[in-house]
C-alpha positions as a Markdown table, in Angstrom:
| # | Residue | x | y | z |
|---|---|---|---|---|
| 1 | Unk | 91.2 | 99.5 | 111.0 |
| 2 | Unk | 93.5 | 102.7 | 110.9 |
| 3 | Unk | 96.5 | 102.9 | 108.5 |
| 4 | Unk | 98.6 | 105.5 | 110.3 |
| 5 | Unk | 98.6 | 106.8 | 114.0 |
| 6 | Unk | 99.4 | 110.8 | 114.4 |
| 7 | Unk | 100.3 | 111.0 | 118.3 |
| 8 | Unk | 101.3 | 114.8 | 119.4 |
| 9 | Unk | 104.3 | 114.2 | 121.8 |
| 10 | Unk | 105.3 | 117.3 | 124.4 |
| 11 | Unk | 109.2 | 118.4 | 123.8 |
| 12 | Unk | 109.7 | 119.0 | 127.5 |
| 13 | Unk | 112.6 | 121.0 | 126.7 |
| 14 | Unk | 110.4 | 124.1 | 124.4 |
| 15 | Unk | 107.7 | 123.1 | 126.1 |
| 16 | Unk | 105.9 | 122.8 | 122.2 |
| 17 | Unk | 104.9 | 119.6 | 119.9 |
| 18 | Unk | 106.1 | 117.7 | 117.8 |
| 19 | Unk | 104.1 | 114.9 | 115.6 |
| 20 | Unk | 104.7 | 111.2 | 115.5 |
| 21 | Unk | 103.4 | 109.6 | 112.7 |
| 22 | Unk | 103.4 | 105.5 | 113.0 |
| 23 | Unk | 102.8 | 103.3 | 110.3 |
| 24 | Unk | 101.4 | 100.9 | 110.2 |
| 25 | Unk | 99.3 | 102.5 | 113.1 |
| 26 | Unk | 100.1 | 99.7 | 115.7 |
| 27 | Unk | 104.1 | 100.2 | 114.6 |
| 28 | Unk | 106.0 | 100.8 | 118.4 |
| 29 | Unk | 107.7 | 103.0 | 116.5 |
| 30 | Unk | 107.0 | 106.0 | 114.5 |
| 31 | Unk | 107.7 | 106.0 | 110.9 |
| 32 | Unk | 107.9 | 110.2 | 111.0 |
| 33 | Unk | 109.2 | 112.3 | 114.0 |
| 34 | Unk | 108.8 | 116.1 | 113.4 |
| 35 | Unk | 110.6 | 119.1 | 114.8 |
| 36 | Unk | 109.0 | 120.3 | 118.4 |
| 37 | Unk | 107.8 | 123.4 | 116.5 |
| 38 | Unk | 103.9 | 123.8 | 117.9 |
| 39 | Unk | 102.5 | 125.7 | 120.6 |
| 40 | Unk | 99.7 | 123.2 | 121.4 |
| 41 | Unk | 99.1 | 119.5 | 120.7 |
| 42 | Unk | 95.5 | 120.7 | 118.7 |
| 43 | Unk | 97.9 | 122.9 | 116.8 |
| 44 | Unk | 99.9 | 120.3 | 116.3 |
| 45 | Unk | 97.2 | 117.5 | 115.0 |
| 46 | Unk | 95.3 | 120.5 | 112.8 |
| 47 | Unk | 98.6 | 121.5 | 111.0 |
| 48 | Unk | 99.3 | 117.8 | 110.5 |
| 49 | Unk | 95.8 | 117.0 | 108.9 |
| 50 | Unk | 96.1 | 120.1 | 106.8 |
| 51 | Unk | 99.2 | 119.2 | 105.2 |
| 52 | Unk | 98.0 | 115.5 | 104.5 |
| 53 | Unk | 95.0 | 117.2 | 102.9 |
| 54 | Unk | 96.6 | 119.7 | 100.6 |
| 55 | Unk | 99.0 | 116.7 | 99.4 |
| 56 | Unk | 95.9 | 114.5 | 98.6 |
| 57 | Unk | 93.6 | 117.2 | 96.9 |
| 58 | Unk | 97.5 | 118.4 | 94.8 |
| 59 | Unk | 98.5 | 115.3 | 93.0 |
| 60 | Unk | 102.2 | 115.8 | 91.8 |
| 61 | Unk | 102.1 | 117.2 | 88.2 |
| 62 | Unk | 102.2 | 114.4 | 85.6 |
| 63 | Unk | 105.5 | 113.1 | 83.6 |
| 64 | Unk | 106.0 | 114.6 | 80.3 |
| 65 | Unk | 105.3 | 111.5 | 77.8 |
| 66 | Unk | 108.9 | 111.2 | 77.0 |
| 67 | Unk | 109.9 | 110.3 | 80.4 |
| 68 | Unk | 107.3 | 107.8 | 80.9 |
């Protein structure tokens, strides 16, 4: 069963995407709404994926000991 849901929604005004990201994935909602900033919904989802992926292969940098 899916976590999130990543749905690219048309800004009918620019005519370009924007990403809704719903958690949990059967939220009515979405958690996440971005800016209508993409040119095509593919655009859109590929960006989207990209930027999940660079987070999860660039863990934040560790706490120095003293602030642990």
């Amino acid at each position: 069963m899916p976590l999130i849901r990543i749905e690219p929604v048309e800004d009918h005004v620019t005519g370009r995407f924007a990403i809704e990201i719903y958690y949990p994935a059967a939220a009515e909602r979405p958690l996440v709404t971005t800016a209508p900033r993409y040119r095509s919904a593919a655009a859109a989802e590929q960006d989207t994926i990209a930027i999940l992926a660079a987070s999860a292969n660039n863990p934040a940098p560790e706490e120095p000991a003293d602030r642990r």
